[in-house]
Structure formats: structure tokens, C-alpha cells
LUMLOTI-67565 format. One record per atom (N, C-alpha, C, O, CB): x negated, y negated, z negated; residue in one letter. Coordinates in steps of 0.2 Angstrom, whole numbers, padded with zeros to 4 digits, always signed. Glycine has a CB too. Layout:
N
XYZA
...
//
This chain:
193
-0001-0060+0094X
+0001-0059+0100X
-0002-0064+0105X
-0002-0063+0111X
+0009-0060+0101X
-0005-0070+0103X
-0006-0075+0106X
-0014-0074+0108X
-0017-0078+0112X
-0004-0082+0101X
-0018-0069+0105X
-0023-0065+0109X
-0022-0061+0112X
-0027-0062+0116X
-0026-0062+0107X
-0017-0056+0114X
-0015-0052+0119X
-0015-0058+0125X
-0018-0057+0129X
-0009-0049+0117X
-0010-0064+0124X
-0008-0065+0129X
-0015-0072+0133X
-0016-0073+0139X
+0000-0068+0128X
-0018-0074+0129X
-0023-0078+0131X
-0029-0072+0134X
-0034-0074+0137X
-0026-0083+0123X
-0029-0067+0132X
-0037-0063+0132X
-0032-0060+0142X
-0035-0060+0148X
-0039-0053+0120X
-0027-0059+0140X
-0025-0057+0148X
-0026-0063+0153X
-0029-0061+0159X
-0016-0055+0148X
-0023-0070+0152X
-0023-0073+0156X
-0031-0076+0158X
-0032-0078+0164X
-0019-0077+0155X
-0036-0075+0154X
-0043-0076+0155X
-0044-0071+0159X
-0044-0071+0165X
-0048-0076+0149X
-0044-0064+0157X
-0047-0056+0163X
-0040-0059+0168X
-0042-0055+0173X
-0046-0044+0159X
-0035-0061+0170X
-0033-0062+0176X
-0038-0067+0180X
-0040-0065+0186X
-0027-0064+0175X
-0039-0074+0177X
-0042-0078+0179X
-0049-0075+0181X
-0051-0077+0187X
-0042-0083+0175X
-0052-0071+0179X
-0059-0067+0180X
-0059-0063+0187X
-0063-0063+0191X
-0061-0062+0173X
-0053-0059+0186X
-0050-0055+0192X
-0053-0058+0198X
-0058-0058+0201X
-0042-0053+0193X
-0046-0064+0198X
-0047-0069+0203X
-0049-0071+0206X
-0048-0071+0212X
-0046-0072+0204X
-0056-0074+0203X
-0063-0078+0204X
-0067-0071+0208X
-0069-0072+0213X
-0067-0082+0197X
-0068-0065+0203X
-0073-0060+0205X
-0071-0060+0213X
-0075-0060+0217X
-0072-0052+0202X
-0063-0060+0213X
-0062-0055+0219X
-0063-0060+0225X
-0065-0058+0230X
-0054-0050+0219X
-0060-0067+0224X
-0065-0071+0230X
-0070-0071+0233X
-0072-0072+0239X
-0066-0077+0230X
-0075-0070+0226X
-0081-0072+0227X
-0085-0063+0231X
-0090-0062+0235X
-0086-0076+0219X
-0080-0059+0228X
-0085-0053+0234X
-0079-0054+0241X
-0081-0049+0245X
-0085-0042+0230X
-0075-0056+0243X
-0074-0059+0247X
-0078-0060+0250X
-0079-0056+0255X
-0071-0063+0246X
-0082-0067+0250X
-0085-0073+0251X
-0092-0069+0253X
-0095-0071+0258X
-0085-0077+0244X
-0094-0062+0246X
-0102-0061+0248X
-0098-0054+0255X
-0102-0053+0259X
-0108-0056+0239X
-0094-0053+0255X
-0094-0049+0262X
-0097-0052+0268X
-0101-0050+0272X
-0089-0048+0263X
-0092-0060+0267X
-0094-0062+0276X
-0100-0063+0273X
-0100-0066+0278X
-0091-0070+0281X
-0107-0063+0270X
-0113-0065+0272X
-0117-0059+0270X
-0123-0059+0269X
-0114-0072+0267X
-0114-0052+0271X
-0117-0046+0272X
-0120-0043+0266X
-0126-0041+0266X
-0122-0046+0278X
-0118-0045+0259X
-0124-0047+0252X
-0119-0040+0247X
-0116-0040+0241X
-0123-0059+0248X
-0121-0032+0251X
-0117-0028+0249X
-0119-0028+0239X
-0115-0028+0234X
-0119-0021+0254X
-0128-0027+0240X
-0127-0026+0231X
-0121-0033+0228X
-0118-0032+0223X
-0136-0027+0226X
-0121-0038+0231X
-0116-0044+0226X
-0110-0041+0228X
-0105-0043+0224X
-0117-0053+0227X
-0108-0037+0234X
-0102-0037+0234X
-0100-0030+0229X
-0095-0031+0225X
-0100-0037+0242X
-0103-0026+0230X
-0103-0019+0225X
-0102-0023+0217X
-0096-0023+0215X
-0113-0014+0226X
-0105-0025+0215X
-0107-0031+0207X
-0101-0033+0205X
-0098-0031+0200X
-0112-0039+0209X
-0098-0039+0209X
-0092-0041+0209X
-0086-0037+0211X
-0080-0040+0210X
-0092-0046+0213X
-0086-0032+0213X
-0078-0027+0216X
-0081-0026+0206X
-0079-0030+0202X
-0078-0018+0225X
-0084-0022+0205X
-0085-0018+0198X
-0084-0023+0192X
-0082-0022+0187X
-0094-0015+0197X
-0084-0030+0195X
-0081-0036+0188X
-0075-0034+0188X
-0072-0031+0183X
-0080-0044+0188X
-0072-0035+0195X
-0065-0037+0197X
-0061-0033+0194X
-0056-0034+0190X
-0063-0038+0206X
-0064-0024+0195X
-0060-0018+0192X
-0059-0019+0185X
-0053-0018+0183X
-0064-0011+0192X
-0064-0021+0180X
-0066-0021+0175X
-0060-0026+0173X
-0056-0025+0168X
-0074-0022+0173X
-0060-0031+0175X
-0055-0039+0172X
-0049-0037+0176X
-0044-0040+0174X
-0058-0050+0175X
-0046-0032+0181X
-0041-0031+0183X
-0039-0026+0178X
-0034-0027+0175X
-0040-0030+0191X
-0042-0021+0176X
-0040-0017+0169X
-0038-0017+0163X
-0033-0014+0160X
-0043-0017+0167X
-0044-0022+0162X
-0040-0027+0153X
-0035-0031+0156X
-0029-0031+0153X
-0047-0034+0147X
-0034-0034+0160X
-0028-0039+0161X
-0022-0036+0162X
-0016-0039+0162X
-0028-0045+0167X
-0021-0027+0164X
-0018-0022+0164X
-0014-0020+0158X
-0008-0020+0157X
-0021-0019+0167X
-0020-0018+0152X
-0018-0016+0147X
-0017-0021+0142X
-0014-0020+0136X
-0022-0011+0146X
-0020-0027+0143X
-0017-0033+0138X
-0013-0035+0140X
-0012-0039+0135X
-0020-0038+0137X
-0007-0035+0144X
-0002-0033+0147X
+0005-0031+0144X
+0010-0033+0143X
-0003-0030+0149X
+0000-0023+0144X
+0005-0020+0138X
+0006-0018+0134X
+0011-0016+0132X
+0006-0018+0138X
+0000-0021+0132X
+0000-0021+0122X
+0003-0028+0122X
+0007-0025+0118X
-0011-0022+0117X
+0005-0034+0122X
+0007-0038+0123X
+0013-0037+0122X
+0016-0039+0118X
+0006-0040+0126X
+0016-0033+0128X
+0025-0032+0131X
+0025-0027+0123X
+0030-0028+0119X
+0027-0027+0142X
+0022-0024+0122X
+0023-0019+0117X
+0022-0022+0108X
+0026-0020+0103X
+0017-0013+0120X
+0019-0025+0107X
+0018-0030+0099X
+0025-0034+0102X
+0030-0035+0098X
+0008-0036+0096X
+0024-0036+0108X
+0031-0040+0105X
+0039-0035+0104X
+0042-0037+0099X
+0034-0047+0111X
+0040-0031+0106X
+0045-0026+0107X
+0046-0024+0099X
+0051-0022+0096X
+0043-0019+0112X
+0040-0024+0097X
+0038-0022+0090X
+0040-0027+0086X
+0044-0024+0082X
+0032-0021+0089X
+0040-0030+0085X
+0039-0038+0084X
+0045-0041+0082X
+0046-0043+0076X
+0037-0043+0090X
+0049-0040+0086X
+0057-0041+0088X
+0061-0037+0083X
+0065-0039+0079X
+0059-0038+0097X
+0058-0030+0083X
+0063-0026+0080X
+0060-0025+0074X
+0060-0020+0070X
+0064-0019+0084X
+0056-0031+0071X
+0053-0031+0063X
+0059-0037+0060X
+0063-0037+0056X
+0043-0034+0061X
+0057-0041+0065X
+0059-0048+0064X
+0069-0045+0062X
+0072-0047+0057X
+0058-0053+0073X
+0072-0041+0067X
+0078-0040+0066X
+0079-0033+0059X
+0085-0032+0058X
+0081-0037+0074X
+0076-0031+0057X
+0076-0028+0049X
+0075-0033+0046X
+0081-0034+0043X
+0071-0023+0047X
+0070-0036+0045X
+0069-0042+0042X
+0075-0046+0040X
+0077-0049+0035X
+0064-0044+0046X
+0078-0046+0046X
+0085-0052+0044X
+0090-0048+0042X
+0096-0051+0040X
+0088-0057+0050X
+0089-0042+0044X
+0095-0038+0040X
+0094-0035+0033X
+0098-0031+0030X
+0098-0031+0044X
+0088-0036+0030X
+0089-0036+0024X
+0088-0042+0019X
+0088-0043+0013X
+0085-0031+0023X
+0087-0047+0025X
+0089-0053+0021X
+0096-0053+0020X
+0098-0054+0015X
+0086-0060+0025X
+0101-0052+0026X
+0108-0053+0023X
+0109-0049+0020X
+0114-0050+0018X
+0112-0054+0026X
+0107-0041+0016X
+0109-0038+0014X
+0108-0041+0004X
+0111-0040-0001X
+0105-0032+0017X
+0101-0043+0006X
+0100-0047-0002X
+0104-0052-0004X
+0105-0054-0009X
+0094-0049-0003X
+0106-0055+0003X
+0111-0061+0001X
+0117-0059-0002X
+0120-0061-0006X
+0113-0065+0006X
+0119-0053+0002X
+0125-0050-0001X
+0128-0048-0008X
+0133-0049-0010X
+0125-0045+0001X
+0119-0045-0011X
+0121-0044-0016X
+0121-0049-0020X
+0124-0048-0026X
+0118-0040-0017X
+0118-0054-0019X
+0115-0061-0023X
+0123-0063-0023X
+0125-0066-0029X
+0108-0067-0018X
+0128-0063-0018X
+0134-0068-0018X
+0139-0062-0022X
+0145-0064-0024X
+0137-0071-0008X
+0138-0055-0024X
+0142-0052-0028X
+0142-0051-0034X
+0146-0051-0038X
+0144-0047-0027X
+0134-0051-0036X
+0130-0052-0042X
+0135-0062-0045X
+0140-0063-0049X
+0119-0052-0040X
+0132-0065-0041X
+0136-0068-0045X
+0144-0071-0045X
+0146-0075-0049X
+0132-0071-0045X
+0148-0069-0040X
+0155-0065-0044X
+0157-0062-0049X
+0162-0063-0052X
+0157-0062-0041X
+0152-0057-0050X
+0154-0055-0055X
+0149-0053-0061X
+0147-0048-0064X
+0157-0049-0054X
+0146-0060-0060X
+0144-0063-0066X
+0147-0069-0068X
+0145-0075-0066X
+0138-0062-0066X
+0152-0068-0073X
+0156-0075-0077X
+0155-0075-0085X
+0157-0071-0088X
+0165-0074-0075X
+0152-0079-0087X
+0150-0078-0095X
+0158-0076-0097X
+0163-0078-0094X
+0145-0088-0100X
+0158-0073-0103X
+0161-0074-0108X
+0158-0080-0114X
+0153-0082-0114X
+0162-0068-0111X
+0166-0081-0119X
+0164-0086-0125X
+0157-0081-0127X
+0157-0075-0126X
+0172-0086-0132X
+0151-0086-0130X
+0147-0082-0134X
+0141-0082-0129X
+0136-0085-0128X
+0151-0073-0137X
+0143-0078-0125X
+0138-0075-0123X
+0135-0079-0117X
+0130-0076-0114X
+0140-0070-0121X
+0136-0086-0114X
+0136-0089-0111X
+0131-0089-0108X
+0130-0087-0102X
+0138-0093-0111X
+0125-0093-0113X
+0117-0092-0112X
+0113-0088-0109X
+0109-0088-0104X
+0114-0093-0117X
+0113-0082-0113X
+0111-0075-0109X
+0112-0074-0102X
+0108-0071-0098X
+0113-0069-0112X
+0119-0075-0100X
+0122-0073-0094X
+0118-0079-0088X
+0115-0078-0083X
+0131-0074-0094X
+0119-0086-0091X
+0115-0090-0086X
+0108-0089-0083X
+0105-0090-0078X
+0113-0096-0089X
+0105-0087-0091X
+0099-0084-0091X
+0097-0079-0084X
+0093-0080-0079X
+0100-0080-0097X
+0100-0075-0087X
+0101-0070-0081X
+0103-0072-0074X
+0101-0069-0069X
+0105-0067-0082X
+0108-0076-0074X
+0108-0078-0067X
+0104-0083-0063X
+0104-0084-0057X
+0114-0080-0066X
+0099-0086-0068X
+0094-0089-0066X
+0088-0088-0065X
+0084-0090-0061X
+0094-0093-0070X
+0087-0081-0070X
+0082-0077-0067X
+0082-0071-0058X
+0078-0070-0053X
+0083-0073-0074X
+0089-0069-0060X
+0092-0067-0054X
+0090-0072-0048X
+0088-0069-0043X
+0098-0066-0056X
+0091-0079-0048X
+0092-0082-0043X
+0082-0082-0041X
+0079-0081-0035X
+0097-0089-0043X
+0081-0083-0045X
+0071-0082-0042X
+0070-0077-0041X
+0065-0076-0037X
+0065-0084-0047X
+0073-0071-0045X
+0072-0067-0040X
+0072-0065-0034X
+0068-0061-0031X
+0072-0064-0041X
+0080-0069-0031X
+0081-0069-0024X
+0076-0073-0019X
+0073-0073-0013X
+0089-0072-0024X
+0076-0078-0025X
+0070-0082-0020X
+0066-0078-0017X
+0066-0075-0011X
+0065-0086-0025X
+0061-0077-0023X
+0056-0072-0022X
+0056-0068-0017X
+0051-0068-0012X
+0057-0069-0027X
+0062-0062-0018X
+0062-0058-0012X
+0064-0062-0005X
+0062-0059+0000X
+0068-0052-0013X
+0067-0067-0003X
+0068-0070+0003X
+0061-0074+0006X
+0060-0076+0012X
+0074-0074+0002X
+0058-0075+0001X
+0050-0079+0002X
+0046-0074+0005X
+0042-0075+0009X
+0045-0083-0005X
+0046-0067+0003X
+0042-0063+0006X
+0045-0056+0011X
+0042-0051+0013X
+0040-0060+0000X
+0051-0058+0013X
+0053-0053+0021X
+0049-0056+0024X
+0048-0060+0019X
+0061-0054+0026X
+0045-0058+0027X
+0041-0059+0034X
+0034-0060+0031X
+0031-0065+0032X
+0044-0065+0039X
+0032-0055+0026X
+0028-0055+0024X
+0021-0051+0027X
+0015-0052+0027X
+0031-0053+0019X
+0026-0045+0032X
+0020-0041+0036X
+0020-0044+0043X
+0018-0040+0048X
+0021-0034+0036X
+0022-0050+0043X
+0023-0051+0051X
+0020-0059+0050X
+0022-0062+0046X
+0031-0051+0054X
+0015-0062+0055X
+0013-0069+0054X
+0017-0072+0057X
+0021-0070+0061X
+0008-0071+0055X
+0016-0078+0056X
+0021-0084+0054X
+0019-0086+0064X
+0024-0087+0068X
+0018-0092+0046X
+0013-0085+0066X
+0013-0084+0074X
+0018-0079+0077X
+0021-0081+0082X
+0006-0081+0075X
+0019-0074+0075X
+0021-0069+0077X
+0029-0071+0079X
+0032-0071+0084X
+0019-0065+0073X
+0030-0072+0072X
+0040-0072+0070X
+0042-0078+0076X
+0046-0077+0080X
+0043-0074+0060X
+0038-0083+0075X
+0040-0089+0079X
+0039-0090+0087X
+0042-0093+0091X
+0036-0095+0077X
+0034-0085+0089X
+0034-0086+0095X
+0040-0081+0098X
+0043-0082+0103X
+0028-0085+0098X
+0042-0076+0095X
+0050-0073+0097X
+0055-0077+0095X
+0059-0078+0099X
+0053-0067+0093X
+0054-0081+0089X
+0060-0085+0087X
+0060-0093+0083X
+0062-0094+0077X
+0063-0080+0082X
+0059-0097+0086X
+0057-0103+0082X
+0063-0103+0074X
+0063-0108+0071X
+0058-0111+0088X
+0064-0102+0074X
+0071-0105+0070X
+0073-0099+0065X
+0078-0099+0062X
+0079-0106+0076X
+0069-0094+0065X
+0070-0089+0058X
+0066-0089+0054X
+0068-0086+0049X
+0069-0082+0059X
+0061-0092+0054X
+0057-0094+0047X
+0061-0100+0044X
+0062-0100+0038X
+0048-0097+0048X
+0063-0105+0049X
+0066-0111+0044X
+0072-0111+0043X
+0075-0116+0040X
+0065-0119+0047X
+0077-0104+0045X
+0083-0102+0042X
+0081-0098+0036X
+0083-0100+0030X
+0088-0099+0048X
+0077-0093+0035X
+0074-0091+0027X
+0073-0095+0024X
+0077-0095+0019X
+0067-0088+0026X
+0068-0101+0025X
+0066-0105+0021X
+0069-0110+0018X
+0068-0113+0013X
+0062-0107+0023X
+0077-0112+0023X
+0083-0118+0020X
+0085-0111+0013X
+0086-0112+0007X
+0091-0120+0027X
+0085-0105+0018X
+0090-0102+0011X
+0086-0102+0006X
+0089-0105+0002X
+0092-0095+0011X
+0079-0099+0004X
+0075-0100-0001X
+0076-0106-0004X
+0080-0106-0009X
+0067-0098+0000X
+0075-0111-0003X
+0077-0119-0006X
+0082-0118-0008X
+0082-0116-0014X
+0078-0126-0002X
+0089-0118-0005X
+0094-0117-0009X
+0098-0114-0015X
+0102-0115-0018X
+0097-0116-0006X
+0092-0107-0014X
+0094-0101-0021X
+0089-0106-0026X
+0092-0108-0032X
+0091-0089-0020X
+0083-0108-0025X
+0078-0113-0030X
+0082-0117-0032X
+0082-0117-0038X
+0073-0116-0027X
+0086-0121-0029X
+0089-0129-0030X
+0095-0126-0038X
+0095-0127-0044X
+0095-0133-0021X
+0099-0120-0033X
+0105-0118-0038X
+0101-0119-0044X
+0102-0123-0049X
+0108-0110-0037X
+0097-0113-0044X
+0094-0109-0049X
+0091-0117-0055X
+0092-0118-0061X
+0085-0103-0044X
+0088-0121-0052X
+0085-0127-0055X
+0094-0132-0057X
+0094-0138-0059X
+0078-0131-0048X
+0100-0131-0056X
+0103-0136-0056X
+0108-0134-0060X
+0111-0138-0063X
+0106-0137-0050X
+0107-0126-0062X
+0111-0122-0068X
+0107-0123-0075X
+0110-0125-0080X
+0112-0113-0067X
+0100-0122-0075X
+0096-0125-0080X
+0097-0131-0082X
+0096-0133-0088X
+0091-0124-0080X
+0098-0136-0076X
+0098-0142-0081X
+0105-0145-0080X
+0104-0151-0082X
+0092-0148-0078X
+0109-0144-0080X
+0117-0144-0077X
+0121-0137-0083X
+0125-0135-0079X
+0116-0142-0067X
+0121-0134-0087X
+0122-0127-0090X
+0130-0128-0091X
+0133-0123-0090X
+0117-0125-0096X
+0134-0135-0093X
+0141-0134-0094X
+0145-0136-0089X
+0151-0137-0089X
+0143-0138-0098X
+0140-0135-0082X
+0146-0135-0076X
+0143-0130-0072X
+0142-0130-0066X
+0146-0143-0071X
+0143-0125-0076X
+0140-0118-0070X
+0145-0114-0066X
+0144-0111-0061X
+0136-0110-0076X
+0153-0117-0069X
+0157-0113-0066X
+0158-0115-0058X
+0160-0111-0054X
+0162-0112-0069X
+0157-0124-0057X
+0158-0123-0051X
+0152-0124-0047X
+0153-0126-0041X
+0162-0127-0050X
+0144-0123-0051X
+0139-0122-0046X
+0141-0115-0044X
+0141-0115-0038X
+0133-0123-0049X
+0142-0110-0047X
+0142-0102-0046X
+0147-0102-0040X
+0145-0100-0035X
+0145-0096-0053X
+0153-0106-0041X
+0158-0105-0034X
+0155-0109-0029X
+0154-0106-0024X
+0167-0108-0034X
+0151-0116-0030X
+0147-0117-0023X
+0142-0114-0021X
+0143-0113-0015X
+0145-0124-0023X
+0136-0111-0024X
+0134-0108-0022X
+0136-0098-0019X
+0134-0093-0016X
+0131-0110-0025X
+0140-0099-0022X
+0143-0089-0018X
+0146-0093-0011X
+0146-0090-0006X
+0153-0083-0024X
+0149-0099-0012X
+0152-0102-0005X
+0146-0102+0000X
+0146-0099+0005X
+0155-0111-0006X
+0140-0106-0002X
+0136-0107+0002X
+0131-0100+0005X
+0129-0099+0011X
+0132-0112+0000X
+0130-0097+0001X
+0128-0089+0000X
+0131-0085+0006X
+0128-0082+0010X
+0131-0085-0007X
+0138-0085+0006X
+0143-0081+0010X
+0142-0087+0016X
+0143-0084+0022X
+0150-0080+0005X
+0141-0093+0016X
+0141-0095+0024X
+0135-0093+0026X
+0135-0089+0031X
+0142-0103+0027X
+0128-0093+0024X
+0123-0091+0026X
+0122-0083+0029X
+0120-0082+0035X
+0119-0092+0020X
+0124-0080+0024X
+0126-0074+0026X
+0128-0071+0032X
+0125-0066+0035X
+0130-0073+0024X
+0132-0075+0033X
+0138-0073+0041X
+0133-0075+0047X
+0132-0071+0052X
+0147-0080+0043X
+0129-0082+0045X
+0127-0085+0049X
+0120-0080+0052X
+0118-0080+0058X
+0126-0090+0047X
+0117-0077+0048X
+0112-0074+0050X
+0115-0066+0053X
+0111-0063+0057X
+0107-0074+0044X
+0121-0062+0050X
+0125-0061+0053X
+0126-0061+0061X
+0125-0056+0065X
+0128-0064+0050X
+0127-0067+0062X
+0131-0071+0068X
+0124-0069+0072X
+0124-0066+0077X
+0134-0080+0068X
+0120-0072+0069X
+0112-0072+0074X
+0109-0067+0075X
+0105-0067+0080X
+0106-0076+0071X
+0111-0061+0072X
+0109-0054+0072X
+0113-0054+0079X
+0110-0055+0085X
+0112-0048+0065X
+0118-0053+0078X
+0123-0053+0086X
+0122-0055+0089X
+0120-0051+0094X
+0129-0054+0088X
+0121-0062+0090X
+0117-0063+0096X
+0111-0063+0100X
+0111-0063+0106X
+0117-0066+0098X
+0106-0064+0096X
+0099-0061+0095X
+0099-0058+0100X
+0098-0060+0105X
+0097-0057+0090X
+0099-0051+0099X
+0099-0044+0104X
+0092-0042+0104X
+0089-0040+0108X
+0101-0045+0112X
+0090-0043+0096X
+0083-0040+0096X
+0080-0034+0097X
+0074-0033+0097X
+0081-0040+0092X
+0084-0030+0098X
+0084-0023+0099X
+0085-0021+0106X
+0084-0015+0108X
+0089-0021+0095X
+0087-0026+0111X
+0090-0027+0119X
+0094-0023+0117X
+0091-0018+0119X
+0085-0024+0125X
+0098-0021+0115X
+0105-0017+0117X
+0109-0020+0121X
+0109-0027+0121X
+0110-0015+0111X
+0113-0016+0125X
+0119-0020+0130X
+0123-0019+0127X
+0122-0017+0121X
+0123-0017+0138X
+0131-0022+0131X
+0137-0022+0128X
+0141-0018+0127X
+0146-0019+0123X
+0140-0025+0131X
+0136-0010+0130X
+0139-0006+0127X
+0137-0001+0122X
+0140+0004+0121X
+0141-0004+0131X
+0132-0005+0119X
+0128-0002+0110X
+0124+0003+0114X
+0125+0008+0111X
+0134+0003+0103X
+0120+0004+0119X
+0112+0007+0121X
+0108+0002+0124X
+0108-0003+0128X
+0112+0013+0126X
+0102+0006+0120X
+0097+0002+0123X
+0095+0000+0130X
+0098+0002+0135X
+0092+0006+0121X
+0090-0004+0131X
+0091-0007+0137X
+0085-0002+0139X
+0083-0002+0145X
+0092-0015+0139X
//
């Protein structure tokens, strides 16, 4: 996006200048430079037209990746904070189950490191500063769990309840940010703007 909007404000600046300066060649009667320079002026008032709207348009786009994006981040959180609810070892079986939920939690990783994977990191921020480093606290935190049950294994029951605690506020919160966001421009009364 940040070519769109630099490559427009140069052909604006180009416009501007052309169109003084055949201005300028009028009063001194200098028709081929004035002919020369109207034909820049068209050409940089063009592109600064349609880089414009490819601009207004990658971001519209942009917006509404970014807002999937975060709804299937909370969607995986969701599942991450029921998965582990109802995963509670039985006697016996304890280790496998950790296993599993330790594997499980890199996998969460995993998938939350890569939502914004088709979108660059230019991109997402200049709509939103604050949605990459809300992904990235949550990625740390499923990591940290995941690292704190392996080396920590006889106090998993109250990492599992602090983490589904912190899981489930994360959740809301991006939740909450979906709502106000309004990436989608919807009004107050659920249509597009």
C-alpha cells in the first residue's frame, strides 16, 4: 500500500509542477512546450487518479483480510481454551495427555504465527498498529504455557486453569476489537456503509 500511496503523491506533485509550468509557457506564447506539458500534466493527473483507487481499494481489502484473520484467530482460541477443558489426565495416563496438550499448544502457536501470513506486516499495520503485537503476545503466551507444563508437569492442573483463564480473556478481547474495529464499515444498523 505504501507504493500506491507514495507513487500517487509523486504523479500529484508532477501534475502540479507540469501544470504551472504550461501555465508559465503560455504567457510566453511557447505553444509546442505548452502542448508537451498539458500531455505530462494528463498523464501524472491519470496515474494520481488511478493510484488513488487502487489504494482506497487494497486497503478496503486489506481491512476485510485483517478482520477474517482475527476471527479465525479467535476461533482457534476457542478451540485451544475447550480442548483444553476437556482435556484433564486421568491416574495412568497423565504423560500422554500432557504430551498432547503440549503438542497441541505449538500447534496453536503455530497456527496463530501464521494468520497474517498473506498479508505483510506493512500492510496489517498501517490499518492497524496493534494487531500484529496482540497475535504475537498471544503466540508467547500459548509458547510460555506449552514450555511451563514440560518443565513444571506436577502442577499442570493449575497451569491448564490459568491458561483457559488467560485464553478466554484474550479471546473476548479480540472479540471486543472485532466490534469496534468496524473493519468491514458496517453502521449501527448491520449494513454496509
Amino acid at each position: 500500500m505504501g507504493t500506491y500511496k507514495w507513487t500517487s503523491i509523486l504523479a500529484g506533485i508532477i501534475a502540479v509542477l507540469t501544470f504551472i509550468a504550461a501555465v508559465i509557457a503560455n504567457c510566453f506564447k511557447l505553444v509546442f512546450w505548452v502542448n508537451a506539458l498539458l500531455g505530462i500534466f494528463a498523464s501524472a493527473l491519470l496515474v494520481f487518479i488511478s493510484e488513488i483507487v487502487s489504494y482506497k481499494a487494497l486497503r478496503e481489502q486489506t481491512k476485510a483480510r485483517i478482520h477474517y484473520r482475527l476471527k479465525q484467530s479467535h476461533h482457534i482460541l476457542n478451540q485451544y481454551k475447550l480442548y483444553l477443558n476437556l482435556s484433564k489426565p486421568q491416574a495412568g495416563e497423565s504423560l500422554n495427555v500432557l504430551k498432547e496438550i503440549v503438542l497441541r499448544a505449538y500447534d496453536v502457536s503455530f497456527e496463530l504465527s501464521t494468520v497474517f501470513v498473506d498479508l505483510s506486516i506493512n500492510e496489517a499495520t498501517s490499518i492497524d498498529k496493534g494487531v500484529c503485537d496482540r497475535i504475537n503476545r498471544l503466540n508467547e503466551q500459548v509458547e510460555k504455557f506449552a514450555i511451563d507444563v514440560t518443565q513444571k508437569p506436577m502442577e499442570w492442573e493449575s497451569l491448564i486453569q490459568h491458561q483457559a483463564a488467560c485464553i478466554d480473556c484474550e479471546s473476548k478481547k479480540i472479540n471486543d476489537f472485532l466490534t469496534t474495529a468496524n473493519f468491514l464499515g458496517k453502521k449501527e444498523g448491520g449494513h454496509y456503509k
